[in-house]
C-alpha positions in Angstrom: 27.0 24.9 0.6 28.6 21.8 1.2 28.8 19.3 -1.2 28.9 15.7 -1.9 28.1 14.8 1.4 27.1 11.8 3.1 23.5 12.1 4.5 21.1 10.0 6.7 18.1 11.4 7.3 16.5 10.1 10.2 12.5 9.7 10.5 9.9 7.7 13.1 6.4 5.9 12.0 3.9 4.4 13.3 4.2 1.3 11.3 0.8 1.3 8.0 0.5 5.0 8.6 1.7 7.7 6.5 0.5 10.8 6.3 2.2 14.5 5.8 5.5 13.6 7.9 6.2 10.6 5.5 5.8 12.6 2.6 7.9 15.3 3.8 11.3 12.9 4.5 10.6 11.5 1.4 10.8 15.0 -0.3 13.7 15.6 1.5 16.0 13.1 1.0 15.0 13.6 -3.1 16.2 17.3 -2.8 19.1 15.9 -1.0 20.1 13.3 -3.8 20.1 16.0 -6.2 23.8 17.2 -5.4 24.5 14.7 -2.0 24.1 10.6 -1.3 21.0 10.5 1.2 18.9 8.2 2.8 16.3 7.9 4.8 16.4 5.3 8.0 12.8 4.9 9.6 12.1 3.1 13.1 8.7 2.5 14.2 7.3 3.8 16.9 4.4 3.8 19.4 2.9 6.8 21.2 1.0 5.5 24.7 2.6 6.6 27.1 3.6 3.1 28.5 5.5 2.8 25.2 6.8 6.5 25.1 10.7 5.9 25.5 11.0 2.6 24.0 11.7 4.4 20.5 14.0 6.9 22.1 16.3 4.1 23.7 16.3 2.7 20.1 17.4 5.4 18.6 20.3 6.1 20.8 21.8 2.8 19.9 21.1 3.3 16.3 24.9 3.1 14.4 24.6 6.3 11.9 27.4 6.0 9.7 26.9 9.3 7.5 28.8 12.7 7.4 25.5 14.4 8.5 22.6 13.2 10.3 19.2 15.2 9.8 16.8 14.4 12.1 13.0 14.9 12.1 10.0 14.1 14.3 10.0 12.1 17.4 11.7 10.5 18.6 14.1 10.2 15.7 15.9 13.3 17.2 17.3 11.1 19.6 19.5 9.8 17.6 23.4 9.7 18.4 25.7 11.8 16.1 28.7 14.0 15.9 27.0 16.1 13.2 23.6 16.2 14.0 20.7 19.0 12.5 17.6 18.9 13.7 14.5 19.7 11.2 11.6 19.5 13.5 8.2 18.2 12.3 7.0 18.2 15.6 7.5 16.6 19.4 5.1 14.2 21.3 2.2 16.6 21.4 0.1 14.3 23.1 2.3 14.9 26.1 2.8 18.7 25.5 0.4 21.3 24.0 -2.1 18.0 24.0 -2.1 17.0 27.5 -5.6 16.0 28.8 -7.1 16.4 25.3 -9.4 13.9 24.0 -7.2 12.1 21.6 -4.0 12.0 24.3 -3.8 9.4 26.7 -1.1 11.6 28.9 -3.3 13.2 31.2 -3.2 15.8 34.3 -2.3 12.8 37.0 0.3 12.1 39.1 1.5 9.3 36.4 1.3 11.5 33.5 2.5 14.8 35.0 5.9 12.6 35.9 6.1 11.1 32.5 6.2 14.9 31.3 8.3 15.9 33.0 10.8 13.2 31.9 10.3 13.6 28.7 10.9 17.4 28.8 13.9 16.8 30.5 14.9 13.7 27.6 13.8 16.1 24.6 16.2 19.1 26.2 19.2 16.6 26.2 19.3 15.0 22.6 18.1 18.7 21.2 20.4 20.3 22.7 23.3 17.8 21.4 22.6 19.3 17.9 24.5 22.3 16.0 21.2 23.7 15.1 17.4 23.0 15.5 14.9 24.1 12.7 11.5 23.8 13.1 8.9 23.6 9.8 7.4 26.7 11.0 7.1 29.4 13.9 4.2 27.3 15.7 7.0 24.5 16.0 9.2 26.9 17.7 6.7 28.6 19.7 6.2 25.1 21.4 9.5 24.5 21.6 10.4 27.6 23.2 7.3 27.4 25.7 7.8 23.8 26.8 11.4 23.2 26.8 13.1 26.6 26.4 15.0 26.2 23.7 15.2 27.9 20.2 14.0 26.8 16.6 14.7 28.1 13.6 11.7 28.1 11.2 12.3 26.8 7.6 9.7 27.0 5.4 9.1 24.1 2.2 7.0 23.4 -0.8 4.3 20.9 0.1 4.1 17.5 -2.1 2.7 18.0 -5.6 3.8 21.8 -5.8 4.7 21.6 -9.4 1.8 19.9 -10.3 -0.8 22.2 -8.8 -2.7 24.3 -10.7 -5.3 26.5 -10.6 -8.8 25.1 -12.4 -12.3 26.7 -12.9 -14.2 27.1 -9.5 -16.9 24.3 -9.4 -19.4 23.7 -6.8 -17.7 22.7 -3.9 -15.4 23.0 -1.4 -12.5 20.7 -0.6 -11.0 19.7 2.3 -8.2 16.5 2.0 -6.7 15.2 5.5 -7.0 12.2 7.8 -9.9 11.9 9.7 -9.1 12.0 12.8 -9.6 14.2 16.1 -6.8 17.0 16.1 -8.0 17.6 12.2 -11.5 18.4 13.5 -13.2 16.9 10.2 -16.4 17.6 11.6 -16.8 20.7 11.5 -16.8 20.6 8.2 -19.8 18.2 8.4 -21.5 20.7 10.7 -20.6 23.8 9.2 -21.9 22.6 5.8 -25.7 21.9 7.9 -25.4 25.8 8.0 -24.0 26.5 4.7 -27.6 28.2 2.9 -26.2 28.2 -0.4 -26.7 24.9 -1.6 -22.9 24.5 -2.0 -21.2 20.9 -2.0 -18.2 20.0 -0.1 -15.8 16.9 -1.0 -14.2 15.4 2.0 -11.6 13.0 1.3 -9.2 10.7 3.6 -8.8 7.7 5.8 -8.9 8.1 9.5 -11.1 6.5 12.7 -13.8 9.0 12.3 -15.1 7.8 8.2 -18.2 6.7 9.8 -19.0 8.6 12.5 -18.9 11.5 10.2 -21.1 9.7 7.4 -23.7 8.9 10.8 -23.3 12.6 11.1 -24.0 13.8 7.9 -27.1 11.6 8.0 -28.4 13.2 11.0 -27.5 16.7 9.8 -29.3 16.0 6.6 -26.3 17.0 4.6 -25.2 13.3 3.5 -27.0 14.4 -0.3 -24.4 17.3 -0.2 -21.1 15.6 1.0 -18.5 13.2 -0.5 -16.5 11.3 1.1 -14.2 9.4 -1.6 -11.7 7.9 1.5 -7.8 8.1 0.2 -7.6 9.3 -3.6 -4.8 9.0 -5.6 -2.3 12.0 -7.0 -3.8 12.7 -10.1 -7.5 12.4 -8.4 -6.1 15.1 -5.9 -4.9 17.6 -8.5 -7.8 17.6 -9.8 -10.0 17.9 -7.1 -8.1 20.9 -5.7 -8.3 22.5 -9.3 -12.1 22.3 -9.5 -12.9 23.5 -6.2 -14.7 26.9 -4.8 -12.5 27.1 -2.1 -10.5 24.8 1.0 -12.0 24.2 4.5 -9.1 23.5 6.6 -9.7 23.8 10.0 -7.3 21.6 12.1 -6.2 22.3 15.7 -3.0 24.1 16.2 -1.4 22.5 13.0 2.2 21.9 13.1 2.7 23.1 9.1 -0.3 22.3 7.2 0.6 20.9 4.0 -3.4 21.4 2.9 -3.1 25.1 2.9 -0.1 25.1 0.7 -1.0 22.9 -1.9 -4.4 25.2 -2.0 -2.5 28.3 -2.4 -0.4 26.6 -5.5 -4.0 25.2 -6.5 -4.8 29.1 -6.7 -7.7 28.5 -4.2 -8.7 30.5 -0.9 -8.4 28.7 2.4 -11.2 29.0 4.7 -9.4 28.3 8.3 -9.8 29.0 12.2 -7.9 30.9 14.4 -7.2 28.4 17.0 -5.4 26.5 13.7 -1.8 27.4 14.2 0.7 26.8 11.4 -2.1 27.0 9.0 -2.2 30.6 10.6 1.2 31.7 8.9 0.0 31.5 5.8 -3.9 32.3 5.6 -4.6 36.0 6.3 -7.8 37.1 6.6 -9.4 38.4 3.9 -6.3 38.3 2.3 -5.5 35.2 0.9 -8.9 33.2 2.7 -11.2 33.6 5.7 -10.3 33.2 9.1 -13.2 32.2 11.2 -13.9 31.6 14.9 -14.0 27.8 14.0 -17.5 27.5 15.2 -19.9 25.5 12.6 -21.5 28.6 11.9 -19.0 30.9 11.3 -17.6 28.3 8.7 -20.8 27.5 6.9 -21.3 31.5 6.7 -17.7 31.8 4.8 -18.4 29.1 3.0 -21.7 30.8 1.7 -19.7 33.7 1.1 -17.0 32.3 -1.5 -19.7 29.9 -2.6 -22.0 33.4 -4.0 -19.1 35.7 -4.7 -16.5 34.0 -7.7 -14.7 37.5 -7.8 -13.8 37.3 -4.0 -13.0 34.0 -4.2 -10.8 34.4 -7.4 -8.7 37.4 -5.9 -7.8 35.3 -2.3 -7.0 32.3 -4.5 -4.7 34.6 -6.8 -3.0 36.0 -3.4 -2.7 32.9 -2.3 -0.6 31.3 -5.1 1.7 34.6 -5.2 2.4 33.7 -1.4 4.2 30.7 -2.2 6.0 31.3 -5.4 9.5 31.8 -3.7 9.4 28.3 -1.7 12.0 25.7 -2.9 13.9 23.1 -1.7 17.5 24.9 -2.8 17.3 27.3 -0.2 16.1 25.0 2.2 18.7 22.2 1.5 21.3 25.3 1.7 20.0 26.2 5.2 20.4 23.2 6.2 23.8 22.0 4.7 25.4 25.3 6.3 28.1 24.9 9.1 
């Protein structure tokens, strides 16, 4: 591995957001700065699609004075470079796999097909100007293949808080932390706990559009007695949480990574998923290390019944779960990355 290298990591953001992708370059450029000078450049950016290459242009005229570049999600890839990597989060789903969904305002007209297919074509170039693409996992590079033809390497990495996750007693709830918003389909959790018979709690925690629609939810589902919802909680708050908990509800839709089932596996709990929930898919195997359910409300509220009455069950995925990730680290990752 190289050493003692100069390193910009580059990142985008939607300026007073920060979620899973913020965390991640912030855990990278500490693994880097173990052995290597890094650091992390951010430039905002903005997803409509009348905004859509205004971030992209930025970053090509971005100076990056470094040895190395690493670049992440978009559009940071479009940065200029020499020595480029690509480490990718993910692309502009919302103009991809998302078209025409709900929470994407890149549609199937004439206006949106063209913007598409522009950006397909923009993606291919500044990808393709880098001496090797990884992707955080295979679901990255299955969408990278399908869209744009082109090959990424998945690289697997601990999630934030791995080494201070721990398995706890099981209490009388389920967990479920992540932003509350569409493609994380928090309501289903609402609605599969309205079919959940065993009385069990579930704690539901996170900022997003969607806090109070789902509380207006859980009032009309008659569930409200039986669900939390804290909003953001701190670290410690978290640990805990995810220590004292039955099992995880996670069901998101085709997840990039899914730092949630991670930090439940090194929390020593079972993830209870769907199978239309894609990166969160490489980890949870049915009946293995959690449930995998059709992601309707009452297939969830069934498996949540069924960790909720059986501790041993529940115990031996959560046990399986934790051995899956003990090998994750950042050396190899950093090594992978560093390599010519």
């Amino acid at each position: 591995m190289l050493s003692g290298m100069d390193i910009v990591v580059c990142g985008a953001q939607v300026p007073f957001m920060r979620g899973g992708a913020e965390l991640h370059m912030d855990n990278l450029v500490a693994a880097l700065n173990r052995e290597h000078r890094a650091e992390l450049v951010r430039l905002p950016a903005a997803w409509e699609k009348e905004r859509l290459f205004d971030a992209a242009l930025a970053w090509r005229l971005v100076p990056l004075d470094a040895e190395l570049v690493i670049a992440t999600n978009f559009p940071s890839y479009f940065a200029r470079h020499p020595n480029k990597v690509v480490w990718l989060f993910h692309q502009h789903r919302g103009a991809y796999d998302g078209a025409d969904a709900p929470w994407s305002d890149i549609g199937l007209d004439d206006d949106s097909l063209e913007t598409q297919r522009q950006l397909s074509d923009w993606d291919v170039r500044a990808l393709e100007e880098a001496r090797h693409v990884f992707t955080t996992s295979r679901t990255v590079a299955d969408r990278l293949a399908r869209y744009n033809g082109l090959t990424g390497e998945p690289l697997y990495h601990p999630p934030p808080l791995h080494d201070r996750l721990h398995p706890g007693t099981a209490g009388d709830y389920v967990f479920c932390p992540t932003r509350l918003e569409h493609n994380k389909r928090p309501h289903l959790l609402v609605e599969a706990l309205a079919h959940a018979r065993s009385g069990v709690r579930a704690v539901l925690a996170g900022r997003g559009t969607l806090l109070e629609a789902l509380r207006s939810e859980a009032d009309r589902r008659g569930v409200a007695a039986r669900l939390e919802l804290p909003g953001f909680v701190p670290d410690d708050e978290l640990v805990r949480l995810y220590a004292g908990a039955r099992a995880v509800v996670y069901a998101p839709f085709d997840e990039d990574y899914g730092y949630v089932t991670l930090q439940a596996f090194y929390a020593g709990k079972p993830v209870i998923t769907a199978s239309d929930s894609g990166g969160v898919l490489e980890w949870v195997e049915d009946g293995v290390t959690g449930l995998v359910t059709d992601g309707s409300p009452e297939a969830l509220g069934a498996a949540i019944d069924r960790l909720a009455t059986d501790e041993a069950l529940a115990r031996r995925l959560g046990d399986a779960g934790r051995a899956a990730v003990a090998d994750l680290g950042w050396d190899r990752v950093i090594s992978r990355l560093l390599r010519p």
